[in-house]
GUKE-29430 format. One record per residue (C-alpha): residue number from 0; y, x, z; residue in three letters. Coordinates in Angstrom, 2 decimals. Example, Ala and Ser with C-alpha at 12.3 -4.5 7.8 and 13.67 -1.06 7.14 Angstrom:
! GUKE-29430
<0; <-4.50; 12.30; 7.80>; Ala>
<1; <-1.06; 13.67; 7.14>; Ser>
! end
This chain:
! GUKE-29430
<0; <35.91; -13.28; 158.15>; Unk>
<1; <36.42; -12.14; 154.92>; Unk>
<2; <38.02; -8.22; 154.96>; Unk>
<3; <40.69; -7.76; 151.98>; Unk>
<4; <40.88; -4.54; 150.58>; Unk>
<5; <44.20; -2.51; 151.99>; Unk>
<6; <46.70; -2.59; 149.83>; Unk>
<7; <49.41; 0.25; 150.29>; Unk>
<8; <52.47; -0.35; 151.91>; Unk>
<9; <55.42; -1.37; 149.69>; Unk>
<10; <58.77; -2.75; 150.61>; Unk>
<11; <60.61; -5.58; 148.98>; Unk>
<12; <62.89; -3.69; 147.12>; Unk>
<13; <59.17; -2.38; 145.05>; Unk>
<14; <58.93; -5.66; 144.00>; Unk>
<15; <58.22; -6.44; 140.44>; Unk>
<16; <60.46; -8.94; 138.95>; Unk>
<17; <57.92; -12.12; 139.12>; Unk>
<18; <56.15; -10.88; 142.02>; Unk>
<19; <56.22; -12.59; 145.07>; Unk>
<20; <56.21; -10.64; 148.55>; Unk>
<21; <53.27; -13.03; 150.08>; Unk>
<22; <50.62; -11.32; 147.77>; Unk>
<23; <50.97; -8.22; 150.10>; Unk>
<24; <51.19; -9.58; 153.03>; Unk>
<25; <48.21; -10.58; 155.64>; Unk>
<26; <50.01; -14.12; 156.49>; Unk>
<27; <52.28; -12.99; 159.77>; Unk>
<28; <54.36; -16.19; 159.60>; Unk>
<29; <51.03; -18.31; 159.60>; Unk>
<30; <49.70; -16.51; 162.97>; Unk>
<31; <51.33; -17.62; 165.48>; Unk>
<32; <54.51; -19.78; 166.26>; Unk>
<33; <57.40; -19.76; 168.92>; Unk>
<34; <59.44; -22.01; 170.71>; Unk>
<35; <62.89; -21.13; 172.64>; Unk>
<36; <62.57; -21.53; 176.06>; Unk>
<37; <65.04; -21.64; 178.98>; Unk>
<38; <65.93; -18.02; 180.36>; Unk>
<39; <63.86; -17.53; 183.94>; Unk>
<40; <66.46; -17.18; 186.88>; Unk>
<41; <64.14; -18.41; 189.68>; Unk>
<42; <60.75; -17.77; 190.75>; Unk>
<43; <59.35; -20.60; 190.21>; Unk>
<44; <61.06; -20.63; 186.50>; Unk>
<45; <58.46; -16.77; 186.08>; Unk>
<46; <55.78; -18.88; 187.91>; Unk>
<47; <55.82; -21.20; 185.37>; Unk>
<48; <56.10; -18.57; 182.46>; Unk>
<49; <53.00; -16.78; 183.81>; Unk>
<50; <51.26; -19.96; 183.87>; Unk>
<51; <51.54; -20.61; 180.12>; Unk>
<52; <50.39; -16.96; 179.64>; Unk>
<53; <47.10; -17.96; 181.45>; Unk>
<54; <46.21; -20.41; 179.23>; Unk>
<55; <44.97; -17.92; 176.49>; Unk>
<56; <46.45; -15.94; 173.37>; Unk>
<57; <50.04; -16.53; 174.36>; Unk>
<58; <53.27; -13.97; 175.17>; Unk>
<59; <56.65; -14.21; 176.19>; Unk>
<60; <59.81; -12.26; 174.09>; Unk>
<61; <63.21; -11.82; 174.39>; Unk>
<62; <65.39; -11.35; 171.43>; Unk>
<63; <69.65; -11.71; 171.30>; Unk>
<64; <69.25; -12.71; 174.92>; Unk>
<65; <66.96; -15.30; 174.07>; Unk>
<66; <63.74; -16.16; 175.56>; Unk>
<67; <60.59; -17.73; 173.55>; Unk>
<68; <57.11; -18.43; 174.40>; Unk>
<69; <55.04; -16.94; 171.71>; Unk>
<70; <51.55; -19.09; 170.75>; Unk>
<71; <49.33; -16.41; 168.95>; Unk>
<72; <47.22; -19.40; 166.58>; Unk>
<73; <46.29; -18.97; 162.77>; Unk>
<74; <47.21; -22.02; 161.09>; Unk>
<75; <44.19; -23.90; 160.18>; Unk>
<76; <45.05; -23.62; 156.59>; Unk>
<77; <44.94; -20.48; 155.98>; Unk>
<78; <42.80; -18.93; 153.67>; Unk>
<79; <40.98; -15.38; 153.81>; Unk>
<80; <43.71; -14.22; 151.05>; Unk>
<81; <46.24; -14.92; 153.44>; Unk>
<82; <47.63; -17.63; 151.03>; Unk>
<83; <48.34; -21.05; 152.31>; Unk>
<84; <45.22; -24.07; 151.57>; Unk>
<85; <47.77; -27.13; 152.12>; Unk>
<86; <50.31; -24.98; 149.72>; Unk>
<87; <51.48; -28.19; 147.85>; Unk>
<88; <51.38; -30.71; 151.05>; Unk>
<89; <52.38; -27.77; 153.70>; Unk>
<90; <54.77; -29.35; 156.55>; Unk>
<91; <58.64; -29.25; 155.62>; Unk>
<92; <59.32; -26.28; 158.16>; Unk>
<93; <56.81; -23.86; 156.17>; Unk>
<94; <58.43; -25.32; 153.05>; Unk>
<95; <61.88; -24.20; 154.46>; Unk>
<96; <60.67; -20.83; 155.15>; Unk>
<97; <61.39; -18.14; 152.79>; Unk>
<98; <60.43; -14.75; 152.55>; Unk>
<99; <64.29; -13.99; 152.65>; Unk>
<100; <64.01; -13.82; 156.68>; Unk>
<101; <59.82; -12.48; 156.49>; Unk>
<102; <58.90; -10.35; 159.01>; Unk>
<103; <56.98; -8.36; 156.25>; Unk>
<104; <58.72; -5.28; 156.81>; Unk>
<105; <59.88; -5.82; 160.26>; Unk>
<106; <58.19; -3.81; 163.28>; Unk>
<107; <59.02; -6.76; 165.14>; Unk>
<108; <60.62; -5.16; 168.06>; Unk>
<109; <61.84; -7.45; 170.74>; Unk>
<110; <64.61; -6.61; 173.60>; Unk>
<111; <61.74; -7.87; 176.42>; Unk>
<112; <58.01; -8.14; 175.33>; Unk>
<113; <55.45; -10.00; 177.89>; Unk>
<114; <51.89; -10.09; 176.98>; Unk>
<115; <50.13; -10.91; 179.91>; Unk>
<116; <50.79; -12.64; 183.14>; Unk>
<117; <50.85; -9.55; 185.24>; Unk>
<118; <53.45; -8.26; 183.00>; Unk>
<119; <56.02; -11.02; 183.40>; Unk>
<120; <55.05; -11.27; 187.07>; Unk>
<121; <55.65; -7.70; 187.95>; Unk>
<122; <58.87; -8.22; 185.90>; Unk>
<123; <59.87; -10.90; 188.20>; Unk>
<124; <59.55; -9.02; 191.18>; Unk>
<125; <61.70; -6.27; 189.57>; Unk>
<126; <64.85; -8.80; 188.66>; Unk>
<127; <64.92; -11.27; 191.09>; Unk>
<128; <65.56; -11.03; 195.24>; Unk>
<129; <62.25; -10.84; 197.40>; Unk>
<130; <60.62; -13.95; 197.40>; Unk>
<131; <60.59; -15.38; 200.86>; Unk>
<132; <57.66; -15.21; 202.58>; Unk>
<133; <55.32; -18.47; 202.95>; Unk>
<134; <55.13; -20.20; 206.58>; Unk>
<135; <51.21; -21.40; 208.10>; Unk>
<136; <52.96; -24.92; 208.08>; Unk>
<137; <54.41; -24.95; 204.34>; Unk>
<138; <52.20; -27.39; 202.38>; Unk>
<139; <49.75; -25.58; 199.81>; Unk>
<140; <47.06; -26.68; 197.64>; Unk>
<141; <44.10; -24.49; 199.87>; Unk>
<142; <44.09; -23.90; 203.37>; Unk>
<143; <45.71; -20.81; 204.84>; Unk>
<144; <43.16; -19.01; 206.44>; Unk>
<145; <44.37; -17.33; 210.02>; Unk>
<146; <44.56; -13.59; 210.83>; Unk>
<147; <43.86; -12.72; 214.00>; Unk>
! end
């Protein structure tokens, strides 16, 4: 990977009239994408969530209430300048993307922030009511070994 020099830290309003805000940034928006997904209230609902977070670079945040599963991915098209190679034939949701809501200056804080399984998991067992107890005769995938 090709390193680009650090460039110091400036804020929008340090803008140059004519210069755009992309040709500071390292390409957040092209890193990773997130889809809303239904709030947890049961525990298979955090099962499920901490199965999605086992299936690599993936976390789970909570922002106005809302819950999203977070897919940490560069988009194949980005260059080492952090500029976009499919610029002119990009897909219509990068086209409708401005740098008016960038997270170039945001510290992205979230209300909740999950970044591994455990995390959510533990999280579960701090909301929700104690999850019952499994029987010897409840179906599973592997055999229940005896304790005697």
């Amino acid at each position: 990977m090709i390193q680009m020099p650090m460039t110091a830290r400036i804020s929008r309003e340090d803008l140059k009239p004519g210069e755009v805000l992309c040709e500071y940034c390292t390409g957040r928006c092209c890193r990773y994408f997130a889809l809303p997904i239904d709030r947890p209230k049961t525990w298979e609902d955090y099962d499920h969530i901490r199965w999605y977070m086992m299936h690599g670079p993936v976390s789970v945040f909570v922002d106005d209430g809302s819950w999203y599963l977070m897919i940490h991915a560069d988009c194949q098209h980005l260059l080492p300048n952090h500029f976009c190679g499919a610029y002119e034939t990009r897909p219509q949701i990068c086209r409708d993307y401005t740098t008016d809501e960038c997270e170039f200056d945001d510290d992205a804080t979230h209300e909740k922030l999950f970044e591994t399984p455990e995390q959510i998991w533990e999280y579960a067992h701090a909301v929700l009511p104690p999850r019952p107890r499994r029987r010897e005769t409840d179906p599973v995938a592997l055999p229940v070994l005896s304790v005697s």
